[in-house]
ROKOLNU-198946 format. One record per residue: x, y, z of N, C-alpha, C in turn. Coordinates in steps of 0.05 Angstrom, whole numbers, plus 32768, in hexadecimal, padded with zeros to 4 digits. Example, Ala and Ser with C-alpha at 12.3 -4.5 7.8 and 13.67 -1.06 7.14 Angstrom:
BEGIN
81087F8E809C80F67FA6809C81087FBE809C81017FD3808E81117FEB808F81028001809D
//
This chain:
BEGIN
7FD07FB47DD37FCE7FB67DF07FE57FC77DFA7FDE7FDA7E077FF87FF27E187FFE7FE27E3880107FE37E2E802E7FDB7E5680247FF27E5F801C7FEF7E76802180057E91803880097EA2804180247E98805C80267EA9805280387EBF806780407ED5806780537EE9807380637EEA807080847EE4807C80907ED8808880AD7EF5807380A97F06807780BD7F1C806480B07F35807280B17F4F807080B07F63807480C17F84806380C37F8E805C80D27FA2805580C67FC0805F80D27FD2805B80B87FE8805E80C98007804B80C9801C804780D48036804580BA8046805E80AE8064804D80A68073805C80A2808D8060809580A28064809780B9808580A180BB8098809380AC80B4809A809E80B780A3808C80AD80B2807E80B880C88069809A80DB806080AE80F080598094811180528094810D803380A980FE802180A380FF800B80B680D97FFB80BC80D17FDE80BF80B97FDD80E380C07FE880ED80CD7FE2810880C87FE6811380CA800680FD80D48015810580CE803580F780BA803880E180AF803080D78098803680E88080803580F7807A801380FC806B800F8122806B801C8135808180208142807A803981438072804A812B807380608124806A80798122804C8074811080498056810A8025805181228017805581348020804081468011803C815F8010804F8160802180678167801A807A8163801A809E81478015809A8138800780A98135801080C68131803B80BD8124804880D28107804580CD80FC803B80EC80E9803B80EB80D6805480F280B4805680E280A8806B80EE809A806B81008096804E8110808780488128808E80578134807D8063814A808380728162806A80768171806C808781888052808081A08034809B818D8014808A8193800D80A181877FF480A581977FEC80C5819D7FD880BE81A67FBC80BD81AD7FB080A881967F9D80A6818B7F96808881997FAB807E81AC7FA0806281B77FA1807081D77FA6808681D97F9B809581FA7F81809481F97F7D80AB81E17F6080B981DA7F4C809981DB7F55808B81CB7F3D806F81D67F48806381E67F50806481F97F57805D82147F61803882127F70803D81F97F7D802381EA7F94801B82037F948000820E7FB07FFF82177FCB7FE982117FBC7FE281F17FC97FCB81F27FE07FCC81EA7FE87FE381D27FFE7FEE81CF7FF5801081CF800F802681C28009803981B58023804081A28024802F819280378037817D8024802D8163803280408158802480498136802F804F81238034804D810E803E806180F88029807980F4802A808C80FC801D809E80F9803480B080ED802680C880DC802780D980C9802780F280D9804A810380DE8042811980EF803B812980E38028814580EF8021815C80DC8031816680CC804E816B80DE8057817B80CF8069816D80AC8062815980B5806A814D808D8050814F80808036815E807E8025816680738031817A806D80298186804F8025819E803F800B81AD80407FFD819B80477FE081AA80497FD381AF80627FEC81C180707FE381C180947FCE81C780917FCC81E480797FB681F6808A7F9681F280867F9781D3807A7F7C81C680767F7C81AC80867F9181AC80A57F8C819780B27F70819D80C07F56818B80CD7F45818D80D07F2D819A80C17F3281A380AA7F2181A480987F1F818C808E7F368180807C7F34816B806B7F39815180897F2F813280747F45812480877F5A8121807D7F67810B80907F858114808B7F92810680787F8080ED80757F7F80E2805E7F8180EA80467F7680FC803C7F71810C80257F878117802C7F908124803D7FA2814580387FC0812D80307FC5811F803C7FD2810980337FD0810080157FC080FD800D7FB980F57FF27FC0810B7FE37FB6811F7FE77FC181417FD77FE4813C7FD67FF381397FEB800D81347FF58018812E7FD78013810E7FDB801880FA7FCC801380FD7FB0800681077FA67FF6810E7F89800881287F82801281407F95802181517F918036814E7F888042812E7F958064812B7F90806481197F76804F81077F70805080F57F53804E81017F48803C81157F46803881267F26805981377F228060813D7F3B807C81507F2F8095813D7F2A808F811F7F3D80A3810B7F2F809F81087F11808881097F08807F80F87EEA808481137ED68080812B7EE5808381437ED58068814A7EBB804F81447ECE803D814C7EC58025815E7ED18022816D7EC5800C81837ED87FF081787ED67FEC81927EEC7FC781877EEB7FB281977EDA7FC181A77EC47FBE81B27EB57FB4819F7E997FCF818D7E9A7FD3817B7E7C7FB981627E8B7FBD815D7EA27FA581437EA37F8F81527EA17F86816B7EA47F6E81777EA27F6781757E807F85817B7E747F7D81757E587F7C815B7E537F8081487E597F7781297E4D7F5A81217E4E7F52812E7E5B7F33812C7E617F2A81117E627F2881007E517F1680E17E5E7F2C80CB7E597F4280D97E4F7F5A80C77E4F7F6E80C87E657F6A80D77E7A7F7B80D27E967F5B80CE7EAD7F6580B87EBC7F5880A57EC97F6280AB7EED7F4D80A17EFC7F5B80A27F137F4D80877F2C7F5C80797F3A7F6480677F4B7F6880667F627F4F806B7F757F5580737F8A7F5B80547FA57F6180527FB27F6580357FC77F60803D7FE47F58803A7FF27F4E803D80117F3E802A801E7F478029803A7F368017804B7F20802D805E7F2C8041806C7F24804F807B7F14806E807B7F1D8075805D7F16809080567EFB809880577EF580AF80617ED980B480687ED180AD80847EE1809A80967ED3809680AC7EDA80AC80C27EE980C580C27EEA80D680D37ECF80E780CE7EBE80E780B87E9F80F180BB7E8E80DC80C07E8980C780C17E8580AD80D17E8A80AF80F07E9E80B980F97E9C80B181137E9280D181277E9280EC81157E8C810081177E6980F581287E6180EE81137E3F80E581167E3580CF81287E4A80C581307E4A80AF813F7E4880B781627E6580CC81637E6880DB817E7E4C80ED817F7E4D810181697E31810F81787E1C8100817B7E1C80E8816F7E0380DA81787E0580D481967E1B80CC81977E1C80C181B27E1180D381C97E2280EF81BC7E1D810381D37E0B810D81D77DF5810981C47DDE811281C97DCF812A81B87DE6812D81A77DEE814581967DDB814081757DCE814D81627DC58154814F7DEC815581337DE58134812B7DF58132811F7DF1814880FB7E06815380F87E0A816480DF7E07814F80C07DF2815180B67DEB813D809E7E00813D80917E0B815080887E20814D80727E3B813E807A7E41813380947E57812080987E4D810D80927E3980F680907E3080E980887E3480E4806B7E2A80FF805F7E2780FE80427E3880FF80397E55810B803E7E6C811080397E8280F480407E7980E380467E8780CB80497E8E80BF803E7E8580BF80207E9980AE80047E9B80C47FF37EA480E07FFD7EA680F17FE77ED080FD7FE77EDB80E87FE87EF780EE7FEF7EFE80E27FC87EF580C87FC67F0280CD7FAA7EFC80E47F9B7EE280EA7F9F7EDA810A7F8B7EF381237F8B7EF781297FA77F05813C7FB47F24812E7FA67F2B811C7FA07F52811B7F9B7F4081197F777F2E81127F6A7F2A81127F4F7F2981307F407F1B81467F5D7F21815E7F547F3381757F5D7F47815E7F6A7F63816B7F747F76816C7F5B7F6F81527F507F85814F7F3B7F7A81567F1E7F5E81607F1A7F57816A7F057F4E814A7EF37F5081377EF97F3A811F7EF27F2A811C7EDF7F1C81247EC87F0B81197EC27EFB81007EB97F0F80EB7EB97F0C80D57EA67F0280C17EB67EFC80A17EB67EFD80967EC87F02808E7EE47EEB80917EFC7EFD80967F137EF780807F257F05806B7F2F7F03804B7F447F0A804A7F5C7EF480447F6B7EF6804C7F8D7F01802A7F8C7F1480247F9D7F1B80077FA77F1B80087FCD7F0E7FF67FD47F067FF27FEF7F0D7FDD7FF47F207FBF7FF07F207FA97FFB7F367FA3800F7F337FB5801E7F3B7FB6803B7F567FBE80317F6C7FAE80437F917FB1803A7F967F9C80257F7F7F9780127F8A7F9380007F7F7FAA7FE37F777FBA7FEB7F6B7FD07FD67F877FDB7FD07F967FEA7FDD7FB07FF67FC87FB77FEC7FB07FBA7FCB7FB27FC67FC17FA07FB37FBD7F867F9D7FB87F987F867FAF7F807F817FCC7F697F827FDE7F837F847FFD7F6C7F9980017F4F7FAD7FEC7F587FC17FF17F4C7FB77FE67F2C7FAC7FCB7F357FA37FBB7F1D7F8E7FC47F0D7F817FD97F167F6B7FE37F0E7F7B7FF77EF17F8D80037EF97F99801B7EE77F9E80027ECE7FAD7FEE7ED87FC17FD47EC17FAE7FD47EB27F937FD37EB77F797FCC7EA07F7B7FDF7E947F737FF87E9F7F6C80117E8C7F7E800F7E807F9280157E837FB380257E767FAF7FFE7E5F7FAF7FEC7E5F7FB27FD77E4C7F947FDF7E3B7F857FDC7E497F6A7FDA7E2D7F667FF67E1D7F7D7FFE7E1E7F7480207E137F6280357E187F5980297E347F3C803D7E3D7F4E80647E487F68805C7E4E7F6F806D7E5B7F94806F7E5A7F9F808E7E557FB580897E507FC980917E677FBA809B7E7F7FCB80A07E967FB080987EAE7FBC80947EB87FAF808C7EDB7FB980997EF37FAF80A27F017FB880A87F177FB280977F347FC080897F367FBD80797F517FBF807F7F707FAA80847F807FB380867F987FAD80727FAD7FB380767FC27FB380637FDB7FB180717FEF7FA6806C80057FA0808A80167F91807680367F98807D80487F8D8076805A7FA0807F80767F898085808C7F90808E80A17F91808180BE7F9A808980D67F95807980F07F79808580F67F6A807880FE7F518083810B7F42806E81167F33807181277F22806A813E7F1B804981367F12804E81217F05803281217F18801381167F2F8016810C7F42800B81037F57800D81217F56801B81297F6B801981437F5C8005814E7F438006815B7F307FFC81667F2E7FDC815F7F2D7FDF81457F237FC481437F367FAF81477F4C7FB9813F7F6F7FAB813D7F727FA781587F687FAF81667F687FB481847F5A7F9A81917F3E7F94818E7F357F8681907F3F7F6D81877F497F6681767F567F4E816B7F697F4781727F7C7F5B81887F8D7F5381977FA97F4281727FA67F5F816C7FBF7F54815A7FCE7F6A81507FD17F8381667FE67F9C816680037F90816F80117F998161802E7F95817C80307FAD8192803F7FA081A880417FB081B7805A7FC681BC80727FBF81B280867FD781A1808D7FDB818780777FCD817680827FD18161807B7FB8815080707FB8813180777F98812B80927F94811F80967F79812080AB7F6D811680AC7F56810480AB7F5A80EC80A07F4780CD80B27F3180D1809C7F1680DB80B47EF980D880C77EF880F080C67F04810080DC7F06811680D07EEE812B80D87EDD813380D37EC3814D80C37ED7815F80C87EF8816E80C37F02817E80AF7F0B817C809C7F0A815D808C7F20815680727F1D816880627F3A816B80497F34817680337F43816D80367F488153801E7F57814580277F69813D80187F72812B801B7F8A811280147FAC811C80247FC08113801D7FD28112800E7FEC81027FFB7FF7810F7FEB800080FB7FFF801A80F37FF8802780DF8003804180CC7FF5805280BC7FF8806A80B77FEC8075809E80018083808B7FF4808880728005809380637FEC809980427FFC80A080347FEF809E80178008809F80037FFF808F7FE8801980877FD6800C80907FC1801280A07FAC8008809F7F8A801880A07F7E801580967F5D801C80927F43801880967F35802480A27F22802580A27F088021808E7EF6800B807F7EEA8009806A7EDE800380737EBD8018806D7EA6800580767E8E801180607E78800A805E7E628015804B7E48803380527E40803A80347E43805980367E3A806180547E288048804F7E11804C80607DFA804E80807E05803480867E17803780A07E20804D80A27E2B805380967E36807C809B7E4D808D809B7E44808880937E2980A380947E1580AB80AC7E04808680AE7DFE808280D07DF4808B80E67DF7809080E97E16808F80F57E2480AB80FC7E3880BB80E57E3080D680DA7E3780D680E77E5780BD80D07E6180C180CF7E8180D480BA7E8E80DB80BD7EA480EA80A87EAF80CF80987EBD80DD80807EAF80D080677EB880D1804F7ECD80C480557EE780CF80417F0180CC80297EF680B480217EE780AF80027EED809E80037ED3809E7FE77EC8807F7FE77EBD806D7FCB7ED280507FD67ED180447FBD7EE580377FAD7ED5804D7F927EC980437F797EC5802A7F6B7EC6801E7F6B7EE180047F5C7EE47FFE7F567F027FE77F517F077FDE7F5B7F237FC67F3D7F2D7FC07F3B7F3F7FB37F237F3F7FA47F2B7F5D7F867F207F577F6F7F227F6E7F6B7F087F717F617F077F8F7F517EF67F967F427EF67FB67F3C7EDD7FB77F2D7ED97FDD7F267EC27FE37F3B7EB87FFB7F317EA07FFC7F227E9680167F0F7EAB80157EF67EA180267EF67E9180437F037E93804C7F107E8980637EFB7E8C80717EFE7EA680817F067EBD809D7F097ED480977EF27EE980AA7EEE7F0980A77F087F1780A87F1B7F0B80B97F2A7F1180CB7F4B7F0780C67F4B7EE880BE7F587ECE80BF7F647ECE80A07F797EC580947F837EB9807B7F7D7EA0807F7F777E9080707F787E7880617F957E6B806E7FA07E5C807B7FBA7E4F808A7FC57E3A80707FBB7E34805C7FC97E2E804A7FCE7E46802F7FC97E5A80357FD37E6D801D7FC17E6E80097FA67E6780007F9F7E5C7FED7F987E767FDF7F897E927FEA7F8D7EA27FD67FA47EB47FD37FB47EB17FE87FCF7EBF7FE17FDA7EB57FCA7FDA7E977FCA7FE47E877FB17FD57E8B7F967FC27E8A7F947FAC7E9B7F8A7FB67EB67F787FB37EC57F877FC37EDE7F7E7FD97EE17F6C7FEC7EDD7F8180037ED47F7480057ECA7F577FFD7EAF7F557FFE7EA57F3E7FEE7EB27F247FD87EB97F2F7FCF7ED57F197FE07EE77F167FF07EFA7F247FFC7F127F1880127F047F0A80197EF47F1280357EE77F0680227ED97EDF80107ECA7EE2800C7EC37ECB80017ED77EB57FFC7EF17EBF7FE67F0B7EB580127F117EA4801C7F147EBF803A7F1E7EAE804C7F0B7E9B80457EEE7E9D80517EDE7E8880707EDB7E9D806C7ED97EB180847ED07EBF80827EB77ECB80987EA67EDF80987E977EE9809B7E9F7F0380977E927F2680987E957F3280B87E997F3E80CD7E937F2980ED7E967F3480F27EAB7F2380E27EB57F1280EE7ECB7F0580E57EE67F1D80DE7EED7F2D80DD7F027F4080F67EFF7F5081077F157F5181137F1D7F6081187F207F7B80F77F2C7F8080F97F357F9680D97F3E7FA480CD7F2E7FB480B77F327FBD80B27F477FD680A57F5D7FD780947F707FF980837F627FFB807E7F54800D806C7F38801880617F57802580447F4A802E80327F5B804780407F5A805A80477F40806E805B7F49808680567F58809880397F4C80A180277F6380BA80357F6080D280427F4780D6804F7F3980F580427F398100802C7F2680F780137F168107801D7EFD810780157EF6811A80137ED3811A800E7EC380FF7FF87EC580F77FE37EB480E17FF17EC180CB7FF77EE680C27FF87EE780A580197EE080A880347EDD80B580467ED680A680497EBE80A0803B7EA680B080417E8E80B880327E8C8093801B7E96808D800B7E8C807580147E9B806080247EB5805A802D7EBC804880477EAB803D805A7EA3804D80707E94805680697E79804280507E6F8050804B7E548040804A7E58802580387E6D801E802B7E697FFC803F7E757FEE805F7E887FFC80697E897FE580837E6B7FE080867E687FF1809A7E447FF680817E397FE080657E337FE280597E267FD980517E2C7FB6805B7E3E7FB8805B7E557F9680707E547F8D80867E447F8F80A37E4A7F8B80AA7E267F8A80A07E197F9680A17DFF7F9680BE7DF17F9580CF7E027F9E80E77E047FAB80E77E007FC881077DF17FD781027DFF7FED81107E137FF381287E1B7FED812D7E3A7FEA812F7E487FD881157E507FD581167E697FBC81257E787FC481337E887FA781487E9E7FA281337EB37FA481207EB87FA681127ED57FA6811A7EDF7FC0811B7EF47FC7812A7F0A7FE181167F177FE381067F13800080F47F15801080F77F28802480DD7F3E802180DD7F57803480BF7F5F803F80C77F66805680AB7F77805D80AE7F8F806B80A37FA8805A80B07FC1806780A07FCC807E80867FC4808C80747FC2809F80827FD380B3809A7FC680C180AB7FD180D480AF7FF180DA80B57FFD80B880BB801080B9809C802580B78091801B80A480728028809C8059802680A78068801080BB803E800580C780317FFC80B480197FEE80BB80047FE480AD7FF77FF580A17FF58001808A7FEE801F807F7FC8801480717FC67FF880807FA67FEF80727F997FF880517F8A800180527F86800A802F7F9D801280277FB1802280387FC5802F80237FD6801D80247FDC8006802D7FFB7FEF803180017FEF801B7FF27FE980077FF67FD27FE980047FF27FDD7FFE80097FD77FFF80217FCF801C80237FD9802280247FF7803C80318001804E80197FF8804980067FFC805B7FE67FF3805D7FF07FD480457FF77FC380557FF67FA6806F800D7FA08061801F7FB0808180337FAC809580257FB4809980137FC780B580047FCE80BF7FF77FB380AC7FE57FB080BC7FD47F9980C17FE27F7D80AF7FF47F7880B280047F6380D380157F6680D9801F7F7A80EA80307F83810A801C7F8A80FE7FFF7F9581197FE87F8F811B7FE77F82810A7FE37F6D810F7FD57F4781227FED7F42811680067F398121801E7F32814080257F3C8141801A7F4D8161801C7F64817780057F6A81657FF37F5F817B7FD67F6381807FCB7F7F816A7FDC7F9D816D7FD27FAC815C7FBD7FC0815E7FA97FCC81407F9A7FDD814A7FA57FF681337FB47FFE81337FBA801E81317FA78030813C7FA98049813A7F9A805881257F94806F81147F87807781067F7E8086810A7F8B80A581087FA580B581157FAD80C681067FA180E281167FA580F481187F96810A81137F79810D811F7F6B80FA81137F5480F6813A7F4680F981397F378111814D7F32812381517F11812181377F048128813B7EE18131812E7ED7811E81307ECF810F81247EBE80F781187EA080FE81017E93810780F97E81810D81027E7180FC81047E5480FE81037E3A80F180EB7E3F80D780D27E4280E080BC7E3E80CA80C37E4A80B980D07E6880B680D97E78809C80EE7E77809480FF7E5D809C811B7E598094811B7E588073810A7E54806881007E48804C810D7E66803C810B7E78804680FC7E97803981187EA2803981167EAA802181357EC1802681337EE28028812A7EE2804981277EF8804C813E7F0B8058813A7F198052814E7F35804D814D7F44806681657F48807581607F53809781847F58809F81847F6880A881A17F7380B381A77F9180A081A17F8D808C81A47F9F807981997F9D805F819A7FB6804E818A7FAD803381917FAA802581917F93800881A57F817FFA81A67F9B7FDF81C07F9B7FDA81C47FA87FB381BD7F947FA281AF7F987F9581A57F7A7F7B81947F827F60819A7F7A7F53818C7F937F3D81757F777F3D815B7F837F3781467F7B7F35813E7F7A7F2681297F6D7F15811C7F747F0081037F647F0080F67F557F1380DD7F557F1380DF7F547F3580C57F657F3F80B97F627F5B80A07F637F5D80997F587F7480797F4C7F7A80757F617F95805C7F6B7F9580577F717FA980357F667FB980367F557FD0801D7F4C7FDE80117F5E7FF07FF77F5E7FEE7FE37F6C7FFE7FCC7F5380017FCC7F53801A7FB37F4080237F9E7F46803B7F8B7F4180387F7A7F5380517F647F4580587F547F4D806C7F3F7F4480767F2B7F3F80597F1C7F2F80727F017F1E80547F097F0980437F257F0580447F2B7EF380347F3E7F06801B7F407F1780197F497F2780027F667F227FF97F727F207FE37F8C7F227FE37F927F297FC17FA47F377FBD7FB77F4B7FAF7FD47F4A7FAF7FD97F447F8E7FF07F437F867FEE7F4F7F73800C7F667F6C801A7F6B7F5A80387F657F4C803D7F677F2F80557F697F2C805E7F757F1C80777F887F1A80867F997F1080A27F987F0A80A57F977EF080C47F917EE080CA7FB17ED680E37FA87EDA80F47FBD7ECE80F07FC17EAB80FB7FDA7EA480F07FD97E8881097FE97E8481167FD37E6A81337FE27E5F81337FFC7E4D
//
């Protein structure tokens, strides 16, 4: 059986054009919220702050409105892993059914979706091919990057990033595949603004992860990829190695479309799968990226199941949610979150939790990280993704000597 390590990383989103401005801003806790306006255009009033993705940190201006932006994002991201990992699209063209690819999204495709929607409205003779063209974005990054081998669309809302992730752990372990390419990709658009809208669970300057003051989560976009291939190939090859990813854990606990479970049960769930898939214990992690939407319901229930997974009352694990700085990046969260922890492990540092000021009583339990971001050498971290439907996603990633 082959370890999956991470060998190159790539990353676009509200605070950084590539991983090393991204991951500055993380770790000290500029945020990329700011006003956007896409909650004019739907005559949204409940907030208008976003992590949105400005043009000009695209490389691929001069296919804005051709592609979405999603994708041209995805190109971004896929540009900068392959030159972190120091592999062309030449050599994956030569692996042929032995490089694989991993795609994660909640939203992709729905800017030809809502194309068909408006001219309907208007009265207009909708263009067939937006329609038809509506799940053809994994094709388009499989023959961006020259692809041929196995290719996995993941859709389970903001928990698909992560679940993408676990998808490569199989290949790259059962020998089906000796590199993977992982992406995460998702954009602000109409119907995700909209709906978040309706549920009355946006903040209105901003969210704030765990803060007494918080009042909802902010949405984001961005896209994250990786380099995923066998210990053996990375060694071959004498790549630098961020992480290897241990083990990953699914589940759903059937709750609520909308709602988590208020006792944690598939967060806990999760959890305890990626941790038993890696042969670890719940005090052997260092350092957990909780989801950390700064909603009401998900910190109060993430909060519980890890106190309740730890069966301590103050776990030593050092607790973060980088939300503040990135927005809710939905399909792509789990994706932009794994470059964090991959990029802490790699650096010895846990980011800090930004704007996160008054620490309530209920999360006194949690040793979360806020004022600044802690030096600590790490060597195992967890990263949570949990989403609508009941969905929830865990990974974990150790250092490799």
């Amino acid at each position: 059986m082959s370890n999956a390590v991470v060998t190159g990383i790539g990353i676009i989103a509200s605070n950084g054009a590539n991983k090393e401005h991204f991951f500055e801003t993380i770790i000290n806790g500029q945020t990329g919220l700011k006003k956007s306006g896409i909650f004019d255009e739907l005559h949204i009033k409940s907030t208008s702050i976003a992590g949105e993705v400005d043009e000009a940190y695209l490389t691929y201006q001069d296919q804005i409105g051709i592609e979405e932006k999603s994708i041209l994002m995805a190109y971004q991201a896929i540009d900068e892993a392959l030159h972190d990992s120091k592999i062309s699209k030449s050599e994956i063209e030569n692996m042929g059914m032995k490089c694989g690819l991993s795609v994660s999204t909640s939203i992709s495709g729905n800017l030809n979706t809502m194309k068909h929607i408006k001219s309907k409205h208007n009265n207009m003779n909708s263009n067939p091919e937006w329609l038809v063209n509506v799940p053809n974005y994994t094709r388009k990054v499989a023959r961006f990057c020259n692809v041929s081998g196995a290719t996995y669309t993941t859709v389970s809302a903001c928990a698909a990033g992560t679940a993408g992730v676990g998808i490569a752990i199989d290949q790259i372990r059962n020998g089906n595949l000796d590199v993977v390419l992982v992406v995460g990709m998702d954009m602000l658009a109409d119907i995700s603004v909209a709906g978040f809208h309706s549920l009355e669970s946006m903040s209105v300057n901003g969210c704030s992860p765990f803060d007494k003051n918080r009042d909802g989560t902010s949405l984001g976009e961005g896209a994250a990829a990786f380099i995923v291939e066998s210990k053996e190939h990375a060694l071959m090859r004498n790549a630098h190695i961020y992480g290897e990813l241990l083990g990953y854990g699914l589940s759903n606990d059937a709750y609520h479309i909308t709602s988590p479970d208020p006792e944690g049960s598939g967060a806990i769930r999760a959890m305890n799968m990626a941790l038993k898939e890696s042969q670890l214990n719940p005090q052997d992690i260092d350092y957990i990226n909780v989801h950390g939407t700064a909603t009401e319901l998900n910190d109060v229930m993430e909060a519980k199941a890890i106190t309740d997974l730890m069966e301590v009352a103050s776990p030593d694990v050092l607790i973060s949610s980088t939300k503040a700085v990135t927005g809710h990046c939905l399909g792509a969260a789990g994706s932009v979150e794994m470059a964090v922890i991959l990029m802490a492990l790699d650096r010895n540092i846990v980011p800090l939790t930004a704007k996160l000021v008054d620490v309530p009583n209920e999360f006194g339990e949690l040793k979360l990280v806020y004022g600044k971001s802690i030096k600590k050498e790490i060597k195992y971290a967890m990263s949570n993704s949990f989403a609508f439907s009941g969905n929830a996603a865990s990974v974990v990633v150790g250092k490799v000597n």
